[in-house]
N, C-alpha and C positions, 0 to 999 in steps of 0.2 A: 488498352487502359480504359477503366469504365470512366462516364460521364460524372463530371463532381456535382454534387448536391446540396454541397453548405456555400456560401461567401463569408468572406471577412470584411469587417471593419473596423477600421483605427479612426479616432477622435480625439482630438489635442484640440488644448487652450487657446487664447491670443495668441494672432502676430501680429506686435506694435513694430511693423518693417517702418520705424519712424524716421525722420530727416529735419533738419529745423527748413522751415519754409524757404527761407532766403540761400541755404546750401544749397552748391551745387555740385558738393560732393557727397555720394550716396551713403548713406548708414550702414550698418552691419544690416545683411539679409542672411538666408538662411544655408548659404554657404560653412554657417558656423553648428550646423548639423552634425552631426559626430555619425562616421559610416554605422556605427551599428544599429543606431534608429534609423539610420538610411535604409538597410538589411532589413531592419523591421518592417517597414514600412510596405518594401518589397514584398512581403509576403502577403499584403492586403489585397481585396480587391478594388476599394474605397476609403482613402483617405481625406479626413474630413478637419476643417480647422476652420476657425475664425478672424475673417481677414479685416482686423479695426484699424485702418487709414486709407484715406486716398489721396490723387494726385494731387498738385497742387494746381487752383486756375484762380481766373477772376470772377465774380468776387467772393469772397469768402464771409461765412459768418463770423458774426463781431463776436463772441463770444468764446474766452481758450479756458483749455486747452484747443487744440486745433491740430489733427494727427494727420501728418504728411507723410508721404510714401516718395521713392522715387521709379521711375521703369525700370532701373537697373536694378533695385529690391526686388521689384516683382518677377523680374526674369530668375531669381536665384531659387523660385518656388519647383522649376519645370524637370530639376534633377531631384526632386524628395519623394518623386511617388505621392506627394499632398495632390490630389485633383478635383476635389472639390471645397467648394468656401462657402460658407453663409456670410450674407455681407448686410444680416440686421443686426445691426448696433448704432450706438448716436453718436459715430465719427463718418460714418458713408457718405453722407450728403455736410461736411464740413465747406467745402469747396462747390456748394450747389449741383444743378446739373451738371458744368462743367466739370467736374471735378470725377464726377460719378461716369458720367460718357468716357472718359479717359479711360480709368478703371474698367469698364465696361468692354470697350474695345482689346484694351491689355488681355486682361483675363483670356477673351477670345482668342486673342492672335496664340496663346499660350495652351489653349486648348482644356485651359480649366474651367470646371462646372461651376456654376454660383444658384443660390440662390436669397430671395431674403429683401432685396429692393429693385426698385423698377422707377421707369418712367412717368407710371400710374400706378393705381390698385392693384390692377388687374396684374401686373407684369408683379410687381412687387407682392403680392399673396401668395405669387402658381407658386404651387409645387414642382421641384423637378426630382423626375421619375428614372430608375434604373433600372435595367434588367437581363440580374447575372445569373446563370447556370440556370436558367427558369427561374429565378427567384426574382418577384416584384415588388421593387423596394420605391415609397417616395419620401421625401424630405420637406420641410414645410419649416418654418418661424416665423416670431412675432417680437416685437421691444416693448418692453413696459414702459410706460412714461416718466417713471421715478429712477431712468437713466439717465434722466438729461438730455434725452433724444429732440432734435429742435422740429424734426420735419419727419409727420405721417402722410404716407399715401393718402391719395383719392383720384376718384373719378378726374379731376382735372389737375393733380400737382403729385410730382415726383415723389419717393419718401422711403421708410420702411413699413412693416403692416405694423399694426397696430395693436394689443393687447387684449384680447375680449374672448373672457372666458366661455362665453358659449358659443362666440364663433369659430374658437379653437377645438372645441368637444366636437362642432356638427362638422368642421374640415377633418377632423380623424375618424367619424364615423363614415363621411363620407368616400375620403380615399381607401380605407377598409374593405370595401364592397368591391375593388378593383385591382387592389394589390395584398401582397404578402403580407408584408411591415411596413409601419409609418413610424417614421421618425420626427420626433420634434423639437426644436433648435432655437429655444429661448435665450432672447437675452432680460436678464434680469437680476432682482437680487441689490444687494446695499453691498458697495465696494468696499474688500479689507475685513468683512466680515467674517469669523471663522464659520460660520452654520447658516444656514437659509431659516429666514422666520417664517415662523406656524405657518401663516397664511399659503406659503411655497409649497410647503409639505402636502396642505391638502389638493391644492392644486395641481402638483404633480401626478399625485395618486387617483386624482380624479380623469388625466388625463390619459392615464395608463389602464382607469377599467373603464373607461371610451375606445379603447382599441389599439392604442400605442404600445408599439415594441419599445419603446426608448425614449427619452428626453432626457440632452445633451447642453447645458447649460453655459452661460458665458455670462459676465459683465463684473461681478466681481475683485475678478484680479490676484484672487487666493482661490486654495482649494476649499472644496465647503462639504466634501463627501459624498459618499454611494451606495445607494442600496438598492435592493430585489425586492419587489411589490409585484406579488401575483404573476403574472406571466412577462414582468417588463423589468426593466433594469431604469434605474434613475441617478445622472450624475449632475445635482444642481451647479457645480463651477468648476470646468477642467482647471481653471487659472491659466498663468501668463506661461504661455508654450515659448514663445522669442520677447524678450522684455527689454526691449531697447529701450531709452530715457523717452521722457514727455517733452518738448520742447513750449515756451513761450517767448513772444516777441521780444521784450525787454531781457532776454538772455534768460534768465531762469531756470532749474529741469527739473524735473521729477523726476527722479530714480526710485530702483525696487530694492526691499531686502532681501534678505536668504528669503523667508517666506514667501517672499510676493516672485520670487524665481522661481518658485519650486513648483511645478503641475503634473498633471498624469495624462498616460496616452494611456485611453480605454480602446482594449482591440475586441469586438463582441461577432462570435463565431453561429452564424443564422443557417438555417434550414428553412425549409417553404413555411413550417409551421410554428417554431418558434426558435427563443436562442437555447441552443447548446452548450456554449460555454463562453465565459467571461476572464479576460484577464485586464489586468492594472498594472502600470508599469511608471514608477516614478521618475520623474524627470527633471534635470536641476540645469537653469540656464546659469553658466558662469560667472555673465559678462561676454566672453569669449567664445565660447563653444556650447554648445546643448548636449546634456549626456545624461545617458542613466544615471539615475542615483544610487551608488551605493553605499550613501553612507549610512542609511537607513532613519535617515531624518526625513524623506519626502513620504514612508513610509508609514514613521510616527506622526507627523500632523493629517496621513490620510486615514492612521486608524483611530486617532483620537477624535477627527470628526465623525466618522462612523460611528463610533461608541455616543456621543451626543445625542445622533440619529437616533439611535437605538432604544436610548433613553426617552425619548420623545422633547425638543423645544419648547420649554413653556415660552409665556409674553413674558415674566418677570426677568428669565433670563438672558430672552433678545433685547430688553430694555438693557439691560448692563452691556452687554456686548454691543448695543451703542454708544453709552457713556463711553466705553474702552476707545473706540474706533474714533467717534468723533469731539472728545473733549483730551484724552491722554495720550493716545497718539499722535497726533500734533507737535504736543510737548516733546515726548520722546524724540522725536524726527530733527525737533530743533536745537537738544540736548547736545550737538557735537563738541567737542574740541574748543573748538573756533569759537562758539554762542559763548560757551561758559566763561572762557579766558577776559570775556567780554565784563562777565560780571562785579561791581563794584557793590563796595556797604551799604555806599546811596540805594543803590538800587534792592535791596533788603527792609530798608528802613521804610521806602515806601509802601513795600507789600504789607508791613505791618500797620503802619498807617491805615492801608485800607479795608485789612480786617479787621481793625478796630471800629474801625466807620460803619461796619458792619453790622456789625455783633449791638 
């Protein structure tokens, strides 16, 4: 049998392996994997996800959300074929260093690859480097600060890297010179968004005629689309791959809709010299279980964001898909059953009142 020549890789969304802090019984982990992405999976030689929680320790930042994990979530990773995780995003360091050393150690004992945060700069910048079939592949990311991320790396304090467009250009030109493919593993991006603003767009593309095989996005929480630029493939937001609830102290949770369940595993088929072939495979977490989508809804908001893409993002129209995301969506969310049955004349009477106050 001849020597293989291509790798594969799979790349999926969040895993919110969450738990409320004070449980001490474990959340849904990824036992709720359906064999057939299992199977999938199987056939990779690199599977890549985005691990936002960590353990719980002392003390924690005052600031929630606040995404907990537990070990027994994290052990349910070691049967999916997922073996590696980018762990930049602004839930890592929720629970400070100790929070993160836990994490850290788990991971290990688990035999799963990370990269993304560190102790320092230096730990939290490197790249971690693979190499399949001859082919030399590294991985590298950064957090925008408009994620709410509380703690950047330095020279002297723990963190994630930090966002800077020309030091991202000169680390792809640089691992260029010594590997195959560089992949890059942003988190970024305005959550609930269906599309990445202008500013993304050029930046992605910028970073792709720097020398990148790929950028593989996360922070979102929805999918946001995919396209082919020149010799790279670009997916600005796989979305929520396990979408467990959000927890807050005061009892509270954040849940996902249909939409905010719904992501894609990108599997992109590499040779020494470029990709070969791309596929998309929609994904729809139930609550219960993770399974292909075939209802052909995860399909339709992944080609309607394309189609977007395609058209090109103006500002006017990121401006309203703000307004949507953060003035009407709210509403909507609080719209249930329950809010409305709530509602009285009084409370009618006043609204008008104070459009009149208005006007």
């Amino acid at each position: 049998m001849g020597k293989k020549d291509t790798l594969r890789i799979a790349a999926v969304g969040d895993l919110l392996l969450t738990t409320p802090r004070s449980s001490r019984t474990p959340g849904r982990g990824l036992e709720a994997l359906s064999p057939e992405i299992c199977n999938l999976f199987a056939t990779c030689d690199v599977v890549l996800a985005n691990l936002e929680c960590t353990l719980p320790a002392e003390p924690y930042i005052s600031t929630e959300p606040r995404v907990f994990t537990t070990e027994q979530q994290l052990e349910s990773l070691q049967h999916t074929h997922i073996n590696l995780v980018t762990l930049a995003n602004n839930h890592a360091f929720d629970a400070f260093d100790p929070g993160f050393e836990k994490i850290e150690t788990k991971l290990n004992q688990l035999g799963i690859k990370f990269f993304g945060a560190g102790l320092d700069s230096a730990k939290a910048c490197a790249p971690i480097t693979l190499s399949i079939n001859d082919i030399r592949i590294a991985f590298f990311a950064a957090v925008s600060p408009s994620t709410g991320v509380k703690r950047f790396a330095s020279a002297e304090q723990s963190g994630v890297p930090p966002f800077d467009d020309n030091v991202i250009r000169a680390t792809i030109n640089g691992l260029k010179q010594t590997h195959d493919h560089v992949f890059f593993v942003p988190h970024w991006g305005d959550e609930r968004f269906r599309f990445p603003a202008p500013k993304q767009i050029i930046q992605a593309r910028c970073f792709i005629d720097s020398g990148a095989t790929a950028i593989l996005g996360h922070h979102p929480h929805v999918l946001q689309g995919t396209e082919h630029y020149q010799h790279g493939f670009i997916a600005y937001s796989l979305g929520n791959f396990l979408a467990n609830c959000v927890y807050w102290e005061d009892g509270d949770t954040l849940s996902w809709d249909r939409f905010e369940r719904t992501s894609s595993i990108i599997v992109l088929e590499l040779d020494k010299k470029q990709i070969r072939h791309v596929e998309t495979f929609p994904v729809l977490d139930t609550g219960h279980d993770i399974i292909l989508d075939r209802s052909r809804r995860g399909e339709k908001y992944r080609n309607s964001a394309n189609k977007l893409l395609r058209k090109g993002i103006t500002v006017p129209q990121y401006n309203r898909e703000s307004y949507r995301v953060r003035a009407m969506l709210p509403i909507v969310k609080k719209a249930t059953w329950e809010n409305m049955r709530r509602i009285r004349p009084a409370h009618f009477k006043k609204i008008v009142r104070l459009l009149l106050n208005k006007s």
